[in-house]
C-alpha positions as CSV (number, residue, x, y, z in Angstrom):
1,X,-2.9,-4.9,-26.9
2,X,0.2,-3.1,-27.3
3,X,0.3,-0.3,-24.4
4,X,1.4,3.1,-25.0
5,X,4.7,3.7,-23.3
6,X,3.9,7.5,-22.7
7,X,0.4,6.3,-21.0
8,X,1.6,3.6,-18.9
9,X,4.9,3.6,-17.0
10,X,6.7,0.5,-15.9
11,X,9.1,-0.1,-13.2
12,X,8.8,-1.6,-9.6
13,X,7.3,0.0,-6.6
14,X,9.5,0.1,-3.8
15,X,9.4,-1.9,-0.9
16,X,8.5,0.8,1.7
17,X,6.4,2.2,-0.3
18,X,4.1,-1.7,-1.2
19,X,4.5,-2.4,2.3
20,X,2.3,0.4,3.8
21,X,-0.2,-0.3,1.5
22,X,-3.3,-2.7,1.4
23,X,-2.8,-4.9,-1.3
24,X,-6.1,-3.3,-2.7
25,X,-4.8,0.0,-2.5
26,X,-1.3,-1.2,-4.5
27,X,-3.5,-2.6,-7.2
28,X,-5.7,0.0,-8.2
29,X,-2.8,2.5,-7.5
30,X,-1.2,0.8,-10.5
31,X,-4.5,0.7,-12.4
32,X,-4.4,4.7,-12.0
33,X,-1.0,5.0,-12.9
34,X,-0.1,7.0,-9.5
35,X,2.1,3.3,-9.1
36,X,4.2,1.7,-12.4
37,X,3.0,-1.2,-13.7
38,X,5.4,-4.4,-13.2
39,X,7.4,-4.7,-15.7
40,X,6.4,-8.6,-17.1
41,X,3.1,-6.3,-17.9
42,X,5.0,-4.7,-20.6
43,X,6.8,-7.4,-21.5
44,X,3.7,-10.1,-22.1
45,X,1.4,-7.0,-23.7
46,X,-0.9,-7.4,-20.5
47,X,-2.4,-5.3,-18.0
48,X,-4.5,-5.3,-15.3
49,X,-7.8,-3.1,-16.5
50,X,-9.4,-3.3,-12.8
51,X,-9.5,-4.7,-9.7
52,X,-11.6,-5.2,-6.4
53,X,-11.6,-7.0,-3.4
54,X,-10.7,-10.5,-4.3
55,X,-11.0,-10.1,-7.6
56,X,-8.8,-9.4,-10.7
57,X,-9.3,-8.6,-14.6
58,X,-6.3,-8.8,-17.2
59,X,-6.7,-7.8,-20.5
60,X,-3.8,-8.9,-23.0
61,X,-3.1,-9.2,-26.9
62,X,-1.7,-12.4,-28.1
63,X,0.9,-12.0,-31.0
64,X,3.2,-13.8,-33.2
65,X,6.3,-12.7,-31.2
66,X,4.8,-15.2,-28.3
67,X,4.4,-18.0,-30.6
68,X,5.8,-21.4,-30.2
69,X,7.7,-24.0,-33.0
70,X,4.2,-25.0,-34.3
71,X,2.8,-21.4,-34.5
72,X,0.4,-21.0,-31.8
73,X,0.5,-18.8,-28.7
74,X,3.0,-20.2,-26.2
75,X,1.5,-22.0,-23.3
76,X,3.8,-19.9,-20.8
77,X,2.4,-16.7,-22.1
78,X,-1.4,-17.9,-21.5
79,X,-0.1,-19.3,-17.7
80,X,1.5,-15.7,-16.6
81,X,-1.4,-14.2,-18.0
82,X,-3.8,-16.6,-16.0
83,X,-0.8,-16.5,-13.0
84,X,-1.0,-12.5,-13.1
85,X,-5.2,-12.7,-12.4
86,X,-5.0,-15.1,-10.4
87,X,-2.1,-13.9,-7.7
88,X,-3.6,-10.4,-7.7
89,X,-6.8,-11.6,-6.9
90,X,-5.0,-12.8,-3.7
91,X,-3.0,-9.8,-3.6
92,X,-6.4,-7.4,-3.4
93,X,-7.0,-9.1,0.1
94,X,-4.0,-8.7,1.8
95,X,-3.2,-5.9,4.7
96,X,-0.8,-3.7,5.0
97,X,2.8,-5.3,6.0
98,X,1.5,-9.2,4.3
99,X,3.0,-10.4,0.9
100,X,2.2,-13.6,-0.8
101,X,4.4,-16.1,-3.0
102,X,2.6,-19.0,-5.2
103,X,2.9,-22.6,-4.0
104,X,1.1,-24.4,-6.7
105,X,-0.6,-23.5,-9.7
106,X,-2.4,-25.5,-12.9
107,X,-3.8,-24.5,-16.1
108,X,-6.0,-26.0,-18.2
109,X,-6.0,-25.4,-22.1
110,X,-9.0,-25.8,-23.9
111,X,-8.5,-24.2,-27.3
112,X,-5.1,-22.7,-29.5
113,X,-4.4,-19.1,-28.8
114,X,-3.1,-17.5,-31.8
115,X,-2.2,-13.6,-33.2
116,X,-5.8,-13.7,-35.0
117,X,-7.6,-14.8,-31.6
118,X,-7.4,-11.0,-30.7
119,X,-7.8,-9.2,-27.3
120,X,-8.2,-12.1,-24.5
121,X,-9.6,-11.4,-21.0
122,X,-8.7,-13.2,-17.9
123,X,-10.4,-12.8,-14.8
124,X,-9.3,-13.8,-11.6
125,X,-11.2,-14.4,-8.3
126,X,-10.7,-15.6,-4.6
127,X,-12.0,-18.7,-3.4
128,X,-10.6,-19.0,-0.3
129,X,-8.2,-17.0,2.1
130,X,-7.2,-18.0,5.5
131,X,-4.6,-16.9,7.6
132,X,-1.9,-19.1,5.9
133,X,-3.2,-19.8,2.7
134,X,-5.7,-18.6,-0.1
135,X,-7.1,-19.7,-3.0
136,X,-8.3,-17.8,-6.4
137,X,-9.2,-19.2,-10.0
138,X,-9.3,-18.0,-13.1
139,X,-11.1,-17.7,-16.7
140,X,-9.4,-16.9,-19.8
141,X,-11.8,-15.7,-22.7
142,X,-11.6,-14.2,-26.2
143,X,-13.4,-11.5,-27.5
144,X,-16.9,-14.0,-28.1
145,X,-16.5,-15.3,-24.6
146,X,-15.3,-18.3,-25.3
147,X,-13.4,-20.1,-22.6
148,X,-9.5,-20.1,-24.0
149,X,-8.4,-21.7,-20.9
150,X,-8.9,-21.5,-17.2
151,X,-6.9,-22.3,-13.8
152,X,-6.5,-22.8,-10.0
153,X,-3.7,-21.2,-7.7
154,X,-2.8,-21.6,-4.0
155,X,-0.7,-19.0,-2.5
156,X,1.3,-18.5,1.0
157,X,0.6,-15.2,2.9
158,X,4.0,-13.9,5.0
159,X,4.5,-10.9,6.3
160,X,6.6,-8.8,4.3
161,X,10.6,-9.1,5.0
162,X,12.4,-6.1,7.5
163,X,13.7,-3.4,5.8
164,X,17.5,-4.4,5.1
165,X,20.5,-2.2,6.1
């Protein structure tokens, strides 16, 4: 899935602007394109296609310019595809003023990604958030359904940083 550059713009929110906002909000800001999308978005040929509370969908198009030496989808494009659904599933639950980094992530690949798989989905979802730490995991599936790959994530919520002079 190659995005249209006219339709969706890339670029990073700024940080007074993401910090006012519920991590919800941000989300489906950038779904609406009143926000850019980040830019690994454009760079992988992903985007997030919707997103509620504790939840997150990814749609991306695998191609030969992600392939490896033995001519199958990179593994590092299917984990920040799966990484992407699975920290902004996180990300839909946060408040205003909290960020979240990843402490620990694994991926596990059941089947080749190649060009000719076509239009994967990967949907991320919560498991568990606390005050500290949350939870989410993932599905990756092609067009059939059929599981490509799937994953678990734990992230750290902090509040976000001061404003620097």
């Amino acid at each position: 899935m190659t995005v249209e550059p006219d339709i969706v713009k890339y670029g990073i929110t700024p940080r007074e602007i993401a910090a006012g906002m519920s991590g919800l909000d941000m989300l489906q800001a950038m779904i609406d394109r009143a926000l850019p999308a980040p830019p690994i978005a454009q760079s992988c040929d992903f985007i997030m296609v919707s997103v509620e509370r504790g939840r997150a969908v990814f749609e991306g198009a695998p191609s030969e310019k992600f392939y490896n030496p033995l001519g199958t989808v990179h593994g590092g494009w299917i984990s920040t595809l799966l990484d992407s659904a699975l920290g902004c599933a996180v990300h839909s639950l946060l408040e205003p003023g909290q960020i979240f980094t990843t402490t620990s992530m694994t991926i596990n690949f059941v089947r080749p990604v190649l060009a000719a798989t076509g239009r994967l989905r990967c949907e991320g979802v919560a498991v568990h958030t606390g005050s500290r730490l949350a939870s989410s995991e993932a599905r990756l599936t092609d067009a059939a359904g059929k599981l490509v790959a799937h994953g678990i994530e734990t992230c750290m919520i902090l509040p976000a940083p001061a404003r620097q002079a």
